[in-house]
C-alpha positions in Angstrom: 23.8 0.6 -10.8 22.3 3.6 -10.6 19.2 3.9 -8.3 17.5 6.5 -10.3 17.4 4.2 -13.5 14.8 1.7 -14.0 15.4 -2.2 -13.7 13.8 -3.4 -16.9 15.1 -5.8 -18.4 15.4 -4.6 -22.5 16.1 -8.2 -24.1 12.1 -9.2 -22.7 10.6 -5.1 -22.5 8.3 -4.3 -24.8 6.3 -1.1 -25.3 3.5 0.5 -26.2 3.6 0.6 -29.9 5.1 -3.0 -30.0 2.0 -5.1 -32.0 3.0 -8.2 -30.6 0.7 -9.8 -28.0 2.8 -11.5 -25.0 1.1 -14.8 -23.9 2.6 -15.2 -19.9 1.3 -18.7 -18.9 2.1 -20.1 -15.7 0.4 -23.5 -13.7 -1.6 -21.1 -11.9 -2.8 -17.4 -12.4 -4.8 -15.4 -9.4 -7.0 -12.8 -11.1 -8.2 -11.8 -8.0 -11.4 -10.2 -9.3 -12.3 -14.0 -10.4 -11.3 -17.8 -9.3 -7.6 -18.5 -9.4 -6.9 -20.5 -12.4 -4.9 -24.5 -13.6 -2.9 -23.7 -16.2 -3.7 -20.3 -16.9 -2.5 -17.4 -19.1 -2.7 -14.0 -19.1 -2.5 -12.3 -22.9 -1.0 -8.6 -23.0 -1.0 -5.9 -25.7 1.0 -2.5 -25.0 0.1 -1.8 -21.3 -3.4 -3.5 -20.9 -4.6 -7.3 -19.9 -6.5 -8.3 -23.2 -7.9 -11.7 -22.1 -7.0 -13.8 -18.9 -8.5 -17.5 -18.4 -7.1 -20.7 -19.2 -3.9 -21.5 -21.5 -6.1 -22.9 -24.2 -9.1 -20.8 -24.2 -7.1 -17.6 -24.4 -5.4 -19.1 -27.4 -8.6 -20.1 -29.2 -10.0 -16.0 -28.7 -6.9 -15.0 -29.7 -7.1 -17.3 -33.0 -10.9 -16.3 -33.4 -10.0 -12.9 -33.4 -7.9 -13.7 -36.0 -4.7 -12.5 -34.4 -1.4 -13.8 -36.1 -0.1 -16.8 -34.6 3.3 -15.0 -35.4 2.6 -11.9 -33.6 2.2 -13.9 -30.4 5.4 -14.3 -28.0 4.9 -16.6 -25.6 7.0 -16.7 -21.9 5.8 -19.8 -19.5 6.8 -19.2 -15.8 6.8 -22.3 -13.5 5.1 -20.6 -10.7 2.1 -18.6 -10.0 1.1 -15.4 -12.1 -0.9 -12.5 -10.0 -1.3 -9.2 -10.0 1.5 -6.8 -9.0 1.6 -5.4 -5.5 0.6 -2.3 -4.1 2.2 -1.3 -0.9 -0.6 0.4 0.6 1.9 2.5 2.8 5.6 3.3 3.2 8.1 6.2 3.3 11.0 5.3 0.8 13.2 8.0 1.3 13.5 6.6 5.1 15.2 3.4 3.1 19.1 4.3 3.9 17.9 4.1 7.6 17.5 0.4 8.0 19.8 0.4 11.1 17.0 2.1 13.1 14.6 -0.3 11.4 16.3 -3.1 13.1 16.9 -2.0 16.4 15.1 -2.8 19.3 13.2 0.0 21.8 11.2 -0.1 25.3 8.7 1.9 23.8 7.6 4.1 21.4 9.3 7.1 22.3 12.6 5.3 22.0 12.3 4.6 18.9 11.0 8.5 17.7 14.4 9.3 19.7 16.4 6.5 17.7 14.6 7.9 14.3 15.5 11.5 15.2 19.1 11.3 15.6 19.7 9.7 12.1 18.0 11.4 10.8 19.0 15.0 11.4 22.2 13.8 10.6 21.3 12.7 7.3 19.8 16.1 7.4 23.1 17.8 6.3 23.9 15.5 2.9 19.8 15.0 2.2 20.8 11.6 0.5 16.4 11.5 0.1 16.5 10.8 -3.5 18.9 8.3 -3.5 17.4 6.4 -0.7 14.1 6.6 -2.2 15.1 5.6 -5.5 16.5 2.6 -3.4 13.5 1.8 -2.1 11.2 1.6 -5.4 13.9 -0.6 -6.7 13.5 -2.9 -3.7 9.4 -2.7 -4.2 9.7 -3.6 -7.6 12.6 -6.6 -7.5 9.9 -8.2 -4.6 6.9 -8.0 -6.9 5.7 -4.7 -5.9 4.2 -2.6 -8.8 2.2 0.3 -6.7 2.8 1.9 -3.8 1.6 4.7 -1.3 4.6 6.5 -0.6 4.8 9.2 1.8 7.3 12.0 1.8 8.5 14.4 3.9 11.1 16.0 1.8 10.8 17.0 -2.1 13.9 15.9 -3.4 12.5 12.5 -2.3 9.4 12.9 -4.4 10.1 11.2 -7.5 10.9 7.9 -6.4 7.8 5.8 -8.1 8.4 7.3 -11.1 12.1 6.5 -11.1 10.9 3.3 -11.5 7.8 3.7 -13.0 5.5 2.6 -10.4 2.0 3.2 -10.0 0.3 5.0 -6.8 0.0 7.8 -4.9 3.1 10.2 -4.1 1.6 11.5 -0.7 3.2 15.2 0.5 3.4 14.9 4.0 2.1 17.9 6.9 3.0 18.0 10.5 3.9 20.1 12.5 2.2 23.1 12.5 -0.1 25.2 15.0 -3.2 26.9 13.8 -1.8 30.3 13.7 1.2 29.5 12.0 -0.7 27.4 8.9 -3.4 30.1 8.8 -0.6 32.7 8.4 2.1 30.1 6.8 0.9 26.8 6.0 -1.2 27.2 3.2 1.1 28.8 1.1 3.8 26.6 2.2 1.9 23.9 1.3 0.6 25.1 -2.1 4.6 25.9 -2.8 5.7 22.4 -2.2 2.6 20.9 -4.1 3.8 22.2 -7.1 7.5 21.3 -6.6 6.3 17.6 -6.5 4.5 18.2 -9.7 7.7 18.8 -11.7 8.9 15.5 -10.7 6.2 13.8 -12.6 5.0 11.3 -9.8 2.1 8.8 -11.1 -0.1 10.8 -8.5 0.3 13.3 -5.7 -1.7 13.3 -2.7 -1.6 14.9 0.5 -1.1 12.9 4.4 -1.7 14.9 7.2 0.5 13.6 9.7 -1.3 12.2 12.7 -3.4 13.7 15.1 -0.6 14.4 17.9 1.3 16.9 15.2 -1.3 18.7 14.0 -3.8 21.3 15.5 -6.9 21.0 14.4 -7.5 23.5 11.8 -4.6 21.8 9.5 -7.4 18.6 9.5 -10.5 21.0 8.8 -8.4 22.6 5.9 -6.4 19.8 4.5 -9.8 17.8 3.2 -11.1 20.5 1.6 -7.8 21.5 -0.2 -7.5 17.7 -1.2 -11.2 17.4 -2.6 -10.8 20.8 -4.5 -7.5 19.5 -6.3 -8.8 15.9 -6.8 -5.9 14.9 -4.4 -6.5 11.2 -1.9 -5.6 11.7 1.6 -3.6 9.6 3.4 -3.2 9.5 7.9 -1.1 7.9 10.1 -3.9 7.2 12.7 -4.7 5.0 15.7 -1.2 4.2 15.9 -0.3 5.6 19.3 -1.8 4.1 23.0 -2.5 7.7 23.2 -4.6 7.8 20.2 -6.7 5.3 22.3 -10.2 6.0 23.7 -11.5 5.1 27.0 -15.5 5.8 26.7 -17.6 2.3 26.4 -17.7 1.3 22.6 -21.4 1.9 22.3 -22.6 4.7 19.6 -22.9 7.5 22.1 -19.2 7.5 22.7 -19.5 9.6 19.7 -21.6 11.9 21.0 -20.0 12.0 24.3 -20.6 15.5 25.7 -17.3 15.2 27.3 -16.5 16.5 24.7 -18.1 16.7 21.7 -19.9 19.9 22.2 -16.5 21.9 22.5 -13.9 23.3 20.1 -10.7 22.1 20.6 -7.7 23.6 19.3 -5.8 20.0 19.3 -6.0 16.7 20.1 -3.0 16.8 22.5 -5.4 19.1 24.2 -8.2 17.1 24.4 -6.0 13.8 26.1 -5.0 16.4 28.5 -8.0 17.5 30.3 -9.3 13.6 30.5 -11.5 13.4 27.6 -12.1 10.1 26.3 -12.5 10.2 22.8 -10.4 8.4 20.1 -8.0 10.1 17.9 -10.4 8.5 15.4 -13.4 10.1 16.7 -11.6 13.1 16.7 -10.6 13.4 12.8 -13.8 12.4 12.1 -15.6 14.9 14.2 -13.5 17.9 11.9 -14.5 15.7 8.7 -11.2 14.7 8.1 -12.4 11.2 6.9 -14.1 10.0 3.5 -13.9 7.2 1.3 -10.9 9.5 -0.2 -9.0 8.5 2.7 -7.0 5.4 3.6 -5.2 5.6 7.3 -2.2 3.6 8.1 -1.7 1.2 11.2 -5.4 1.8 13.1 -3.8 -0.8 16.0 -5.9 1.6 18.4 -9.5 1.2 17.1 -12.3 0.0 19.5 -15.5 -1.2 18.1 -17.0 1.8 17.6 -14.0 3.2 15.8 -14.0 0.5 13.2 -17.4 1.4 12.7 -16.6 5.0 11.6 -13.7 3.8 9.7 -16.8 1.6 7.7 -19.3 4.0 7.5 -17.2 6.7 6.4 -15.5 4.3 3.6 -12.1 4.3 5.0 -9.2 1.9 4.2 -6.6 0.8 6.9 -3.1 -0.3 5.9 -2.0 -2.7 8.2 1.6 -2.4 9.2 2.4 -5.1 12.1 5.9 -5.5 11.8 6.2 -1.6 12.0 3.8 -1.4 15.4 6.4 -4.7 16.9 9.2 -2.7 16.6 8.0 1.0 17.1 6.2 -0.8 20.6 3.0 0.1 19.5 1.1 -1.1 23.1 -0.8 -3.7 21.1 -1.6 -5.6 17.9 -3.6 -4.1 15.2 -7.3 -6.1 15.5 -7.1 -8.1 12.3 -9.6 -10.6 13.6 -12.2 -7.8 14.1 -11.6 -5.8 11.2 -11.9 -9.3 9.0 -15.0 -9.9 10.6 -16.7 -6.9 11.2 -16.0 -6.0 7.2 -13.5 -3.1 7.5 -11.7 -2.5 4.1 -8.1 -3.9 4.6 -4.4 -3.4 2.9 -0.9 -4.0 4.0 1.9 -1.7 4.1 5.4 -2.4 5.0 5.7 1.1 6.4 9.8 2.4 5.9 12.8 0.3 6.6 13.0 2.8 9.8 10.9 0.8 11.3 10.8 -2.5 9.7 13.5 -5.0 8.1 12.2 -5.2 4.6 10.1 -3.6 2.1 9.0 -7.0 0.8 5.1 -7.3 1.0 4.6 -11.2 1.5 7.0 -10.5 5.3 4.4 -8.5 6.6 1.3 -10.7 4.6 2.7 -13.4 6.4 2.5 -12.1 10.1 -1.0 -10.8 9.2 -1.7 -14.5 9.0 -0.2 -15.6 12.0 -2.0 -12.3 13.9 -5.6 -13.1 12.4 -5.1 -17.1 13.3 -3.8 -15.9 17.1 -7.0 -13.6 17.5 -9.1 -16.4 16.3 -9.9 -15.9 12.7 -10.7 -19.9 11.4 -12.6 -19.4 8.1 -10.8 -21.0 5.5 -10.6 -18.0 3.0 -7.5 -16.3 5.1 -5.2 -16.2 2.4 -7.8 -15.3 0.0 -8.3 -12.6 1.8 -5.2 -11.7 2.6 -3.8 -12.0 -1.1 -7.1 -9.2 -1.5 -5.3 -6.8 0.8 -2.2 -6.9 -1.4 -3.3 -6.4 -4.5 -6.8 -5.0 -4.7 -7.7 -3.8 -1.4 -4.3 -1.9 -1.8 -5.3 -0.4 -5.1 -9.1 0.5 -3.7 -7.6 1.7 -0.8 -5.6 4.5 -3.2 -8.8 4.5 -5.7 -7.2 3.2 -8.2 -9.3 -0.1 -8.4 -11.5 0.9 -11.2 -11.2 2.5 -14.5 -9.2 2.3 -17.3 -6.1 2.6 -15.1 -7.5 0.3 -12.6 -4.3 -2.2 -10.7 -4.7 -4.9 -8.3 -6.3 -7.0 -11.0 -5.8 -9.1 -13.9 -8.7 -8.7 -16.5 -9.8 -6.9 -20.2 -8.3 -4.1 -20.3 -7.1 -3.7 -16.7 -2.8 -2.6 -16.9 -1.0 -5.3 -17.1 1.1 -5.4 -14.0 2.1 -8.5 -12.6 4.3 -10.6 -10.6 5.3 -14.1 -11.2 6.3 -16.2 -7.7 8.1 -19.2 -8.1 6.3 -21.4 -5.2 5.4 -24.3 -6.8 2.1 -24.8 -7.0 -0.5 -27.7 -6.8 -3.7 -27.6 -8.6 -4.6 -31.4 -9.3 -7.4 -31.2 -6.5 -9.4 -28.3 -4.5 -7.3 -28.8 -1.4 -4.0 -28.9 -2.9 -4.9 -25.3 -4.6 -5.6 -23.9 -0.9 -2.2 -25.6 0.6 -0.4 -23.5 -2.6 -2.3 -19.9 -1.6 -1.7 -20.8 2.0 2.5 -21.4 0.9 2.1 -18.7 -1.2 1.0 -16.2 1.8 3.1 -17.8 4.5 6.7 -18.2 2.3 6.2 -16.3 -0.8 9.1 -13.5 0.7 12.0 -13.4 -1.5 10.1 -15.7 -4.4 9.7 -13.0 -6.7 11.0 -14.0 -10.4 9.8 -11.0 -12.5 7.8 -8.0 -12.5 5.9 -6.1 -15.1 4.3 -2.9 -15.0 1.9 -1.8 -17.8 3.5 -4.1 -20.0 6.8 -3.3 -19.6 9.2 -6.4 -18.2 11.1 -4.0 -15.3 12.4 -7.1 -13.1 13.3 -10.2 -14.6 15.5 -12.5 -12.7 15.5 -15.2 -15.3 11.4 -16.0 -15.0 10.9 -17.1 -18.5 11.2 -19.7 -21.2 10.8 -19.0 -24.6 8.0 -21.6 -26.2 
């Protein structure tokens, strides 16, 4: 088949014109945005949710409303209904390099070394839009429905909309020294902007790459282009042990006259004349953060980083299977971002560094990593089926408005997954044993996937009623 083409499925699509109402019921439905409901239904008209709730009461509004009884097509799935996923960080067009993905490295390094070689060599045949258009295919047959996909190469660009995802198209910058984007980069950048734009992504925005390839005027500019062209931003950061501070995690760290009262023409700089200030403290000292920006990884964030990341409104995508094989030094905090009140998503990150693009894989070591640092509240998968689905779309913006994802409610698009774990609902504790199955196995249990109305995946979910 060919990657560029969409996987819906015609005999269940339907579009926007269609006056039908589909009626997709299901033993259980997780709104997210309100309790998770026993034999539930979600009713849809052209792209948007018009009612959620139970089975029966969304029949008896439709029937006050005086809807036809004929005009509604109903499709039961024996599973759970919930809102599509986002993918709050990966790079697609890295999809054809899954060998590197599933290697093993000493360190870091090794694996940048391992990434390198395979890809300049895919650097003379640029197969980008092919394996990007591979990847949203993989995001959407595992439930995905929005993603935050970074790309370093235009003819990668349109790969959500080759499949109509939602979410965020981010261009990626690195590599360039403050003389050379004063006299080059901005117009570079500009150049490529608009190339993306013919490729009709559902959004473009714009990820600096981290702070160890980029000087620092890049990350003064790069906000203030963003802002100005209504553009999210989007930063690998606190990846790296050498992203790491080593002041005391008090509030003066950042004021630290180490260092703070100097201008620094890079962070690489800075680690090497001994400061000790995070490459978190750093960004944000230039004003490189906002609640515009959502970082990727942030395994290297001491107490007082977290708290920046907070106050200045920023979402981390976790990525842990990503930082096991890339040898990031250390596990991402989970436990302290949970309870500290850090706005959370997941990311799968690119099949360079991680065997699958299916979200529930890395939901599932999240679990494991937030029970290990001693998380014990009973809401874990509650919170972690958050991070998938809204704290993915908040961490994009995209979790309110009329185009508003991560959700099932009025008037919210109707994106959805269906999951065939079998689910239990006859008491309170068998409905947390099904969202804690649902977290720990739901990898590979994807059945369908629709995205504003349209049925894109359909691996025989339905029955006719």
């Amino acid at each position: 088949m060919n990657p560029d083409s969409p996987l819906r499925d015609t005999s269940e699509s339907h579009d926007t014109n269609d006056k039908n109402i589909y009626l997709y019921s299901a033993k259980l439905v997780i709104p997210v945005t309100a309790p998770v409901i026993g034999q539930g239904a979600v009713a849809v008209r052209g792209k948007r949710v018009l009612h959620v709730g139970t089975r029966a009461w969304v029949l008896r509004e439709l029937r006050e409303e005086g809807i036809d009884p004929t005009e509604v097509i109903e499709r039961y799935f024996d599973g759970i209904i919930m809102p599509g996923l986002v993918n709050a960080h990966t790079h697609l067009q890295y999809t054809g390099m899954q060998d590197v993905g599933q290697g093993h490295y000493p360190d870091f390094h090794s694996w940048e070394q391992a990434f390198d070689v395979v890809y300049s060599k895919a650097e003379h045949t640029k197969p980008w839009k092919e394996w990007a258009s591979d990847g949203a295919r993989r995001l959407v047959e595992s439930g995905t429905t929005a993603a935050a996909d970074v790309v370093t190469d235009i003819e990668a660009a349109g790969a959500l909309a080759s499949q109509g995802l939602h979410g965020i198209t981010y261009w990626e910058v690195m590599n360039w020294r403050n003389a050379d984007w004063q006299n080059y980069g901005k117009t570079a950048l500009k150049e490529s902007l608009s190339q993306i734009k013919t490729l009709n992504p559902p959004n473009i925005g714009i990820s600096p790459h981290a702070p160890y390839t980029l000087d620092s005027e890049p990350f003064i500019d790069l906000p203030d282009i963003a802002r100005s062209l209504n553009m999210r931003l989007h930063i690998h950061l606190g990846e790296t042990p050498m992203e790491a501070g080593s002041h005391p995690a008090i509030l003066s760290t950042y004021t630290a006259k180490d260092w703070n009262d100097d201008h620094w023409p890079n962070y690489r700089e800075l680690k090497k004349q001994g400061k000790g200030a995070s490459a978190i403290q750093f960004v944000d000292k230039l004003g490189s953060l906002g609640p515009d920006v959502h970082i990727a990884h942030g395994v290297w964030a001491n107490r007082e980083d977290r708290r920046i990341l907070r106050q200045r409104g920023v979402s981390v995508a976790l990525c842990p299977r990503s930082n096991e094989i890339t040898h990031t030094g250390k596990e991402a905090p989970v436990r302290d971002y949970m309870d500290e009140g850090n706005m959370l998503s997941i990311g799968t990150d690119s099949l360079s560094s991680s065997p699958s693009l299916d979200l529930f894989d890395e939901a599932a070591i999240v679990y494991d990593m937030a029970r290990k640092q001693g998380y014990t509240h009973d809401d874990l998968s509650h919170r972690i089926i958050r991070m998938m689905t809204l704290g993915g779309a908040e961490s994009m913006g995209l979790h309110i408005g009329t185009e508003r994802i991560g959700q099932i409610n009025a008037g919210s698009l109707a994106d959805l997954s269906f999951i065939d774990i079998p689910p239990q609902t006859e008491t309170p504790e068998q409905v947390e044993h099904t969202l804690d199955e649902l977290i720990r196995d739901g990898s590979g249990h994807n059945k369908a996937t629709i995205i504003s109305g349209h049925v894109i995946y359909n691996d025989g979910a339905f029955e006719a009623i």
